[in-house]
C-alpha positions as CSV (number, residue, x, y, z in Angstrom):
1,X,-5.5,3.5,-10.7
2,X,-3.0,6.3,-10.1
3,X,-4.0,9.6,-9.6
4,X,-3.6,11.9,-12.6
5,X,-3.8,15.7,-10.7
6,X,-1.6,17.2,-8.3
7,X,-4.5,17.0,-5.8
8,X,-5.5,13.6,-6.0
9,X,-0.9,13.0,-5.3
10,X,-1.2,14.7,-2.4
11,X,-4.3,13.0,-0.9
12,X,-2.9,10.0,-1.2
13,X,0.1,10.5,0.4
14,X,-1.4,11.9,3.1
15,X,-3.7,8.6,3.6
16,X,-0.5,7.0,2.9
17,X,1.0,8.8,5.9
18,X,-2.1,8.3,8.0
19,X,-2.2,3.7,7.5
20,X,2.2,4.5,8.2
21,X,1.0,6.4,11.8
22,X,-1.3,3.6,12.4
23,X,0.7,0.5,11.3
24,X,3.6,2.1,13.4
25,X,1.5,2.2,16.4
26,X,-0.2,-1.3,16.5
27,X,3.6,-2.8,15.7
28,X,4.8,0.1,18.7
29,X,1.9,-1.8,21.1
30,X,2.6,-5.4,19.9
31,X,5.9,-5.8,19.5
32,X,8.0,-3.5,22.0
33,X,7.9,-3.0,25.9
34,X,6.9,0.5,25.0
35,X,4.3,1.1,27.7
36,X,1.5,3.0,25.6
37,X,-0.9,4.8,27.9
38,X,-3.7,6.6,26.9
39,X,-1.5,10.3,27.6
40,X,1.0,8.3,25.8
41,X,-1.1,7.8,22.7
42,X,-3.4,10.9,22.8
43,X,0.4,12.7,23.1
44,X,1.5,10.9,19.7
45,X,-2.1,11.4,17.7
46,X,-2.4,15.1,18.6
47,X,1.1,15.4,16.9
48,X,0.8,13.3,13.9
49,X,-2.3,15.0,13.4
50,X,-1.3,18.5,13.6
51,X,1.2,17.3,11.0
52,X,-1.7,16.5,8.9
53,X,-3.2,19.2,9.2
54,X,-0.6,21.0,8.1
55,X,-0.1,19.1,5.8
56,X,-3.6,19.6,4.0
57,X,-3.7,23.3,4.7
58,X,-0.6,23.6,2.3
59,X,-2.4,21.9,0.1
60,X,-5.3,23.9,-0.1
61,X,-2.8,26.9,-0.4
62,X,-1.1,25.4,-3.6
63,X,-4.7,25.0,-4.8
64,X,-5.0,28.5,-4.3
65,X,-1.7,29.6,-5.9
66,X,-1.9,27.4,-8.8
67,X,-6.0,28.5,-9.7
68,X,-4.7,32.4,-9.2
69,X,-2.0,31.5,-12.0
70,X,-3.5,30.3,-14.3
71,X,-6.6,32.9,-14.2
72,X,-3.6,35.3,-14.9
């Protein structure tokens, strides 16, 4: 049920992060007067996804790092 590798930690928090981002928005939409345009939203995504994306290039680059060590 839980992951056992770094990896499979990692990808999970980042879908983790991704049903937070989503949750936060429908209850930013539903619940608030926050008027959510379409620049508005697109503004918000592009950002959360860059963080992402980040986010998943570090991981490859631990990958990386860690396969280098232990071939050494």
């Amino acid at each position: 049920m839980f992951p056992e590798s770094d990896t499979g930690v990692y990808v999970t928090s980042g879908v983790f992060a991704l049903v937070v981002f989503a949750v936060a928005v429908t209850v930013a939409v539903g619940w608030t007067v926050l008027d959510l345009t379409a620049g508005t939203l697109l503004t918000l995504s592009l950002g959360f996804l860059l963080f992402i994306g980040v986010y998943f290039v570090s991981l490859v680059v631990y990958r990386e790092i860690d396969r280098r060590e232990r071939a050494e």
